[in-house]
Every structure is written in structure tokens, then in C-alpha cells.
C-alpha positions in Angstrom: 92.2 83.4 63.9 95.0 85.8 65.0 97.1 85.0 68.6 97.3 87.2 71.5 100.9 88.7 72.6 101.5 85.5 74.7 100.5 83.3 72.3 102.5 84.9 69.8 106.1 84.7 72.2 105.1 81.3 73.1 105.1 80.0 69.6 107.8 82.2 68.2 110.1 80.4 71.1 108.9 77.3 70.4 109.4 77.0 66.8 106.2 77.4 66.1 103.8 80.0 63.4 100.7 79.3 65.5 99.8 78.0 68.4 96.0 77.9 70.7 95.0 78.5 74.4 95.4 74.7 75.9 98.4 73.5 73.8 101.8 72.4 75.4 104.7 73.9 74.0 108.6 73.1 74.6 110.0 76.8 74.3 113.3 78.4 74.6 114.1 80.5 77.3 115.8 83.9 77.2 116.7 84.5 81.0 116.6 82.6 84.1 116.7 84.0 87.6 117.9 82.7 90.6 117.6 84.2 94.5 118.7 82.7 97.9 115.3 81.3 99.3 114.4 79.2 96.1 117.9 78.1 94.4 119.0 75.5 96.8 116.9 72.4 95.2 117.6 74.0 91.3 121.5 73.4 92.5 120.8 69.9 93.4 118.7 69.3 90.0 121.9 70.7 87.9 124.2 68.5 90.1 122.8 65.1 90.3 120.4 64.6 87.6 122.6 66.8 84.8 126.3 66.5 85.7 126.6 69.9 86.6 125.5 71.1 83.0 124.6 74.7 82.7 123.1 76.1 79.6 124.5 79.2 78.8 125.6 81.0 82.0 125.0 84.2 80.2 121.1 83.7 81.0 121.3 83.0 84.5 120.9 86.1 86.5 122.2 85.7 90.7 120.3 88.1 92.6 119.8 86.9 96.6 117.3 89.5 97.5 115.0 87.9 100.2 117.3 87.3 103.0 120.4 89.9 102.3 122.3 91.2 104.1 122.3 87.5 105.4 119.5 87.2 108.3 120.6 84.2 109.9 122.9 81.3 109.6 120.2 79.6 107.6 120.2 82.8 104.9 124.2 82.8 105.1 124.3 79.5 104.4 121.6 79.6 101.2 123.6 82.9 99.8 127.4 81.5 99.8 125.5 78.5 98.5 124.1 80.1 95.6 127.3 82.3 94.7 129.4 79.7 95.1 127.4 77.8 92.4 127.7 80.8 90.2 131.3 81.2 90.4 131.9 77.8 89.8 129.5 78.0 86.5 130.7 80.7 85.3 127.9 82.4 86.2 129.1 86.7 85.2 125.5 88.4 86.0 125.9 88.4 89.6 123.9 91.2 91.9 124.5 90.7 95.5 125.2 92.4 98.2 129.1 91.4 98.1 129.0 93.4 94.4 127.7 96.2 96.4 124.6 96.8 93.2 121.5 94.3 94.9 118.0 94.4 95.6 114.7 92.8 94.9 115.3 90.7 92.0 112.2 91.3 90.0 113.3 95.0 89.6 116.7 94.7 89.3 116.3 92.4 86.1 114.3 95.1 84.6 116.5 97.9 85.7 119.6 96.5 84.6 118.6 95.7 80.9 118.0 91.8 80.9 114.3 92.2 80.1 113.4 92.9 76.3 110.1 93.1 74.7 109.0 89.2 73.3 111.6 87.5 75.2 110.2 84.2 77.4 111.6 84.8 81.2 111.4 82.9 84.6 112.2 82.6 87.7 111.8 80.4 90.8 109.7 83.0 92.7 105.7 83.6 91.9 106.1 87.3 91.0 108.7 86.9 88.2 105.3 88.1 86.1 106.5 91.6 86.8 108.4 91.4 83.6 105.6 91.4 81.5 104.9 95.0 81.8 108.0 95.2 79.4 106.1 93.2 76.8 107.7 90.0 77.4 106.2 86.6 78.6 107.6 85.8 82.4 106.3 83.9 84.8 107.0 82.2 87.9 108.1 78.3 88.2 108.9 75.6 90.9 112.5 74.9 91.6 112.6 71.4 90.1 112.1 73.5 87.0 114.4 76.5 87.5 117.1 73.5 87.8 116.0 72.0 84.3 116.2 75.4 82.7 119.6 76.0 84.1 120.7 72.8 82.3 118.7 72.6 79.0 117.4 76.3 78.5 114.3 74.7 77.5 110.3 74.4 79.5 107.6 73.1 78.5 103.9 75.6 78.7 100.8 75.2 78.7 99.6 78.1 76.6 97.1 79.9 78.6 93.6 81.7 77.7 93.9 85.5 77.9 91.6 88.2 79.9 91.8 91.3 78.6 92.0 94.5 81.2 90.7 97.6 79.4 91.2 101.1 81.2 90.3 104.2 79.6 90.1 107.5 80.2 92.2 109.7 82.7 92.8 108.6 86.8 92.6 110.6 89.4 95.5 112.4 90.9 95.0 110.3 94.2 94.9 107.0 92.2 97.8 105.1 91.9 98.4 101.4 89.7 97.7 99.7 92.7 94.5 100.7 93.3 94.1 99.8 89.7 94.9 96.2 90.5 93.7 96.1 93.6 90.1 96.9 92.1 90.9 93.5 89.2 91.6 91.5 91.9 88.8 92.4 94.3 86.8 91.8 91.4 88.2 88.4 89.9 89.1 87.2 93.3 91.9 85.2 94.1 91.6 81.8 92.0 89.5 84.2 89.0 92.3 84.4 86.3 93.7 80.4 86.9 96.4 80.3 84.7 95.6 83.1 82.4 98.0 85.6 80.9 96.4 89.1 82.2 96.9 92.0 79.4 96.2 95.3 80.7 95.5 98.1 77.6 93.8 101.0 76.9 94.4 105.0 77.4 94.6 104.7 80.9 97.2 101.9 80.6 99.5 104.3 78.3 99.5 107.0 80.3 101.1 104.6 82.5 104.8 104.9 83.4 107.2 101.9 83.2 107.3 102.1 87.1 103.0 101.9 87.3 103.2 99.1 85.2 105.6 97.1 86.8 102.8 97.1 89.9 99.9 95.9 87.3 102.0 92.6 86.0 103.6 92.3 89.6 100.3 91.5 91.4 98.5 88.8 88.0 99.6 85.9 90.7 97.2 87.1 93.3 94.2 86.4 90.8 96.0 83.3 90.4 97.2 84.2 86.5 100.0 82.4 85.2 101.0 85.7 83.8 100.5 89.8 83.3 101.4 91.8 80.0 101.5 95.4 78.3 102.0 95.3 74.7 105.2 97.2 74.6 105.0 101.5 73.0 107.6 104.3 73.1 107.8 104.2 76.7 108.7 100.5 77.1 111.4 100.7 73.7 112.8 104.2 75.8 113.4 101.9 79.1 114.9 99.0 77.4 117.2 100.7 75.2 118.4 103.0 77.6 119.8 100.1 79.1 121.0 97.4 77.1 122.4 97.1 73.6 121.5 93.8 72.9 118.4 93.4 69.9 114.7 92.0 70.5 112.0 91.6 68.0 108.6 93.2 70.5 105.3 91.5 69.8 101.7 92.4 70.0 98.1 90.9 70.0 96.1 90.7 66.5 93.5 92.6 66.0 90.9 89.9 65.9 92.8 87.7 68.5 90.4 85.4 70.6 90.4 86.4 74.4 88.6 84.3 77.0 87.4 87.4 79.1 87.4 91.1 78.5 87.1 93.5 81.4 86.0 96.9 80.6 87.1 99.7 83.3 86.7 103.8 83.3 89.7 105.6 85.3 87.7 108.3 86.5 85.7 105.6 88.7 88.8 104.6 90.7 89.3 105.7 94.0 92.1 105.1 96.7 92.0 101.2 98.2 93.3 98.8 101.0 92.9 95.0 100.8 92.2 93.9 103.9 93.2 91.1 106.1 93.7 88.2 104.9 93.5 88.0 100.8 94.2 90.8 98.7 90.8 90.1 97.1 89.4 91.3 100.1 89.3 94.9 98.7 87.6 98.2 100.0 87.5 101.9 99.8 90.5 103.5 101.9 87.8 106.0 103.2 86.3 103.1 104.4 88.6 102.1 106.9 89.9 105.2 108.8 88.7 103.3 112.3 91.9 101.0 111.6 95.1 102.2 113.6 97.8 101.4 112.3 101.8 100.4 113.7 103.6 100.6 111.4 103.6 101.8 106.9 105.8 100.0 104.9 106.8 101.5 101.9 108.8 99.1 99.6 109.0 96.0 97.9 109.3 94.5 94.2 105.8 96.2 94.3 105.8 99.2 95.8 109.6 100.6 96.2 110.6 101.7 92.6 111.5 105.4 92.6 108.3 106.9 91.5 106.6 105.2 94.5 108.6 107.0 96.4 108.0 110.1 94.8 104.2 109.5 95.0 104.9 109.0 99.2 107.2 112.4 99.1 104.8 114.5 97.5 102.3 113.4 100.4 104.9 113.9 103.2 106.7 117.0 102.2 106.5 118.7 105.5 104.5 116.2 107.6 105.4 114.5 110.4 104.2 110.8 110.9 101.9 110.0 113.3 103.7 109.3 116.9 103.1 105.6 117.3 103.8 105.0 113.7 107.0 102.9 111.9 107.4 104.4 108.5 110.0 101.9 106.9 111.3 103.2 103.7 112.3 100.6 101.7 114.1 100.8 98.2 113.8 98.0 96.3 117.5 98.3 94.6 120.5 100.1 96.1 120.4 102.3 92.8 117.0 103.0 93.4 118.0 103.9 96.8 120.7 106.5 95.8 118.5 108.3 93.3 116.2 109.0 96.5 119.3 110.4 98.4 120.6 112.1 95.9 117.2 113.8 94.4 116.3 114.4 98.1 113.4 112.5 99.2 115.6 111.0 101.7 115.5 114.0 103.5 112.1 114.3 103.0 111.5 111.0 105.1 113.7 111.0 106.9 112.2 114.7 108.7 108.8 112.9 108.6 110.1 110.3 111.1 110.7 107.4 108.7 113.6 104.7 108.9 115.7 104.0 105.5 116.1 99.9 105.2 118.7 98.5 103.5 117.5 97.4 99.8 116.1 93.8 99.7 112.5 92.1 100.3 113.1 92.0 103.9 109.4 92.5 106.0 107.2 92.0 102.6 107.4 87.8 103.6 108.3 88.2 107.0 111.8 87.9 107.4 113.7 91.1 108.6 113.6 94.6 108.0 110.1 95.6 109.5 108.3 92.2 110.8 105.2 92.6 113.2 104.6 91.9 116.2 101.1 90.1 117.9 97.9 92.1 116.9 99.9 94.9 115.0 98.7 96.3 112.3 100.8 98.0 109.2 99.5 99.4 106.3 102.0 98.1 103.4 102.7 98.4 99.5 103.6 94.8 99.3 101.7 92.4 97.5 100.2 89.9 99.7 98.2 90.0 103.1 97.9 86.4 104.0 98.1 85.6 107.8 101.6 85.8 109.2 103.2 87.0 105.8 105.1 89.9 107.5 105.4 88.4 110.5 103.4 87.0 113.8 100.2 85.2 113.0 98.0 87.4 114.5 99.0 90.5 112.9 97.5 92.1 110.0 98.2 93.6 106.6 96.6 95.6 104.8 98.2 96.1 101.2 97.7 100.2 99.4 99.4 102.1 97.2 102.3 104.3 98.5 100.4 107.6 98.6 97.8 105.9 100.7 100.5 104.5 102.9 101.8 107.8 103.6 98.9 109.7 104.2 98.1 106.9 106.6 101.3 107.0 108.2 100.8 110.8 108.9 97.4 110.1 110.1 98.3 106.9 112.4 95.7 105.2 110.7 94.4 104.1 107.4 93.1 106.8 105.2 92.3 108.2 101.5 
């Protein structure tokens, strides 16, 4: 029987020719990130239970992202933390906003070459699966973990089952990745890929840029996968090599590889979507909801403020003006990210639409600065998740799109295809 792509990284990094859906592996791990909110209790693992033992300080990667610039005296205090651990260790690969290169750490891994095709990758934060639209197995851990990783370079997996996504055929204009994976997830629901590796293929898939894909693997948590994946093609060797020097071996699924699940999907049946409040299972038709005002669009996050996110909200305000009673947050999700806008000018472009450039970081996406909501506001956002209170007051409400329908929605002052 041949292996998937995840079974095939898992057993090539733990020593192993073959290994099946179920088994527990020890594997070696390639890189190992670390932000403010989650490295506090990983620090206290490396110090008390390992003597201060780091690994190889080559494969830890320092990027506070969630809190930056420093939010409160609780964030300061996480951040000098952190990057006094780092110094201390050794630690070279640090992106903060004291180097003056920072953002959301999920796309600054990718952007500045640590993610290679095959290579096994984590990361004390749930969305760390982003990385495996670059071919490579990455998932999300507990801190307790990220600390034994910083000290022995070594986890143990449970090798998961894998459901096939299969897209074909061409999207519509208006269609955008995250209507793609909004549709899987309305579909599969929140819990209906438990600790599954998620591998999206097919035409649709490849037509795909690097940017689109990063959405698709971002968002396998919110079906409750342990993982998302795109074998890696030209595109994927383009990204990589264009920034880093370093070799990897990619990977891909076998032909008659076992999957648990295969979903079949045709691109021309996609349409525009919003999950709304409270899951992002709880999916609809954008058209659907035009009665919703909206407060505020938020346009940003690991999820939806790469550059051609921005390009697909440009193209829709080009010579609009939002809607009076609107916030339209512009949110890069790196600082280089952030210049390419200025300097390509869709800056200017938001900016006479009425929007407000945020510094680069995760800021509103979990409630913490940059855009948080008040009592029985609404936004319209191209973050990931919708739960109650995640961008701020209890009873406000999300409701998660792509960046085109954020846009038009911001123009309209409320939620539309």
C-alpha cells in the first residue's frame, strides 16, 4: 500500500520506510517557532526540567506577533521575556519589532525562507498548519511540547488518516480560497476532520497562488485537522528557492495511497461566503446576508493580509469610498508585506477609500488591539475564527469572508457578494 504526503514526511523524519494512519512516531523536527502569547511556559520547560538545553538554536525562529508593539505591561513583559531567552540561547532568527522586519509569525516563516517542501514544522499556536501549503508537514502544539522540542528537537505523532479535498475546474472571478475553505468547513463542520491531515489537489488547487494556498492550510484547524497540505509544483519550488539556499528533498502522495475520505468539489459551483456568528462552520451565501450592517471590515491577518489579499480588496476599492459608518482596518500581516502595498500603491488606494493602515501584527483577529469591537458591533473580517468575543466584547459578532467580500461590504456598510 503506498503513503500519503504526511505519512511519507512523518516516516522519512522518523527513521522510518513506512509507516500507517494510527501509529506513534518519534520524529525530528526541522523548525520550531516561538511568539509572545505562548512561549512563557516552553521557557520554563527548557529551564527547569532540561538545564537550559536548547537543541540547535538555528531551528528556533522568535517572532512576537500577537501582542507587538507591546499592548500592555502584561505583553511587554511576555516579549522582553521571550527575546531575552533568545539572546541568551543564542537564538540568531529573531523577527520583532525591535529588528524593525515583524509580523504574524505564520507568514513571516514562509516569507523569509524557513519553510521547505517535506520538512516537519511546529509551533505553539493552532494555525502553524499554514505551512503546509508549501508541502511540508506543520502543525500546531501545546507549550509543554514547544519547550521539549526546544531542548531535544524531537516529538512524538500520532500519524493521522488523510481526507482528500479535490477541486477542479476554473473559479469564478469573485471567488476567492476562502470561500473555498469556508464551503469544506461548512460542510465537514467544526470537529469533521479530528486530527486528519487535510490535502487539497486538483486543477483548481494549481491554479492556485502561493498566497491562496496559504488561506486553504491556514483554516484545517477549524475542521479540527491536525494538519492541511499541497503537494508541492513549480509554483511552491519558485517561492522557496527564491528565498533560501538551503536544500530539501519535497514529497508527494502515491498513487494508490489509502485516504480515509475523498471530497470531490467543481470550482465553477463556488460563490462568495460569510461564516456567521459564532463557528466558522456556520457558513452561507454572502448574498444571503445583505440585511447585516456592518461597523467595521477588517482586512488582515495570517489569513487574510498577504499582498495579493490586498490586491483582491484594491481591485474592489479603486475609486470607492467606504460606507460612512464603516472602520476599514487595513492590516498587513508583515512589515514587508506592508511596504510592497506602499510602494506598489494600494496604500493610496485605501487610504482615499477611508481605510486606516495598522501596524503589522495579529492585533484585532483574537481581540487584543488594533481594531477590537465594541458591545453589539458587527465587522465583517478575513480572520479565521468567529467564536463569541474573539475580537473583542462578548456580544459582538464576526463574520469571517474573503477580502474582496470584505471590501465590497465595507463600501456598501453592510455584508454583500
Amino acid at each position: 500500500m503506498g503513503m500519503t504526503i504526511t505519512e511519507k514526511i512523518l516516516a522519512r523524519a522518523a527513521g522510518r520506510k513506512q509507516v500507517s494512519p494510527g501509529e506513534v512516531v518519534f520524529a525530528k523536527v526541522d523548525i520550531a517557532l516561538a511568539h509572545d502569547v505562548t512561549s512563557d511556559l516552553a521557557i520554563d520547560i527548557v529551564e527547569k526540567d532540561f538545564g537550559g538545553r536548547i537543541w540547535n538554536p538555528a531551528k528556533i525562529i522568535v517572532l512576537p506577533d500577537h501582542g507587538v508593539p507591546n499592548k500592555d505591561i502584561q505583553v511587554a513583559t511576555l516579549v522582553k521575556r521571550l527575546l531575552d531567552f533568545a539572546e541568551r540561547k543564542k537564538i540568531k532568527n529573531i523577527y520583532s519589532v525591535e529588528t524593525g522586519d515583524y509580523g504574524v509569525c505564520h507568514t513571516m516563516l514562509a516569507y523569509r525562507g524557513f519553510v521547505r517542501p517535506g520538512q516537519v514544522i511546529v509551533g505553539a499556536d493552532s494555525h502553524t498548519c499554514q505551512h503546509g501549503s508549501l508541502g511540508a508537514f506543520s502543525t500546531g502544539i501545546g507549550s509543554t511540547e514547544l519547550g521539549n522540542v526546544w531542548a531535544t528537537g524531537k516529538l512524538w505523532f500520532r500519524v493521522p488518516e488523510t481526507i482528500k479535498i479535490e477541486v477542479n475546474g476554473e473559479l469564478p472571478r469573485e471567488v476567492m480560497a476562502k470561500d473555498l475553505v469556508l464551503r469544506v468547513i461548512g460542510d465537514l463542520g467544526v470537529d469533521g476532520a479530528l486530527y486528519l491531515a487535510m490535502e487539497w489537489t486538483g486543477s483548481a488547487i494549481a491554479a492556485l497562488s502561493i498566497d491562496e494556498r496559504m488561506t486553504l492550510t491556514n483554516m484545517a484547524i477549524e475542521c479540527g485537522a491536525k494538519s492541511g497540505i499541497i503537494a508541492p509544483d513549480q509554483k511552491t519550488m519558485d517561492f522557496v528557492q527564491a528565498r533560501t539556499k538551503e536544500n530539501f528533498a519535497p514529497l508527494y502522495s502515491d498513487a494508490d495511497a489509502n485516504y480515509a475520505r475523498t471530497l470531490t468539489y467543481q470550482a465553477e459551483d463556488f460563490v462568495p461566503l460569510v461564516a456567521k456568528p459564532y463557528l466558522p462552520s456556520n457558513v452561507a451565501p454572502a448574498r444571503d446576508c445583505q440585511d447585516v450592517l456592518i461597523q467595521q471590515a477588517y482586512i488582515g491577518s495570517c489569513t487574510g493580509g498577504k499582498y495579493e489579499d490586498f490586491v483582491a480588496a484594491a481591485e474592489v476599492l479603486k475609486g470607492q469610498k467606504k460606507a460612512p459608518h464603516v472602520r476599514l482596518l487595513i492590516v498587513p500581516a508583515t512589515t514587508e508585506i506592508q511596504r510592497q502595498i506602499i510602494q506598489d500603491g494600494l496604500y493610496d488606494i485605501f487610504m482615499a477609500a477611508g481605510g486606516v493602515l495598522v501596524s503589522a501584527g495579529c492585533n484585532a483577529c483574537l481581540g487584543y488591539h488594533g481594531g477590537v469591537l465594541a458591545a453589539g458591533e458587527t465587522a465583517v473580517s478575513t480572520t479565521n475564527r468567529n467564536f463569541r468575543g474573539r475580537m473583542g466584547h462578548v456580544d459582538s459578532r464576526v463574520y469571517l469572508a474573503s477580502p474582496r467580500t470584505a471590501a465590497k461590504s465595507a463600501v456598501a456598510g453592510h455584508i454583500t457578494a
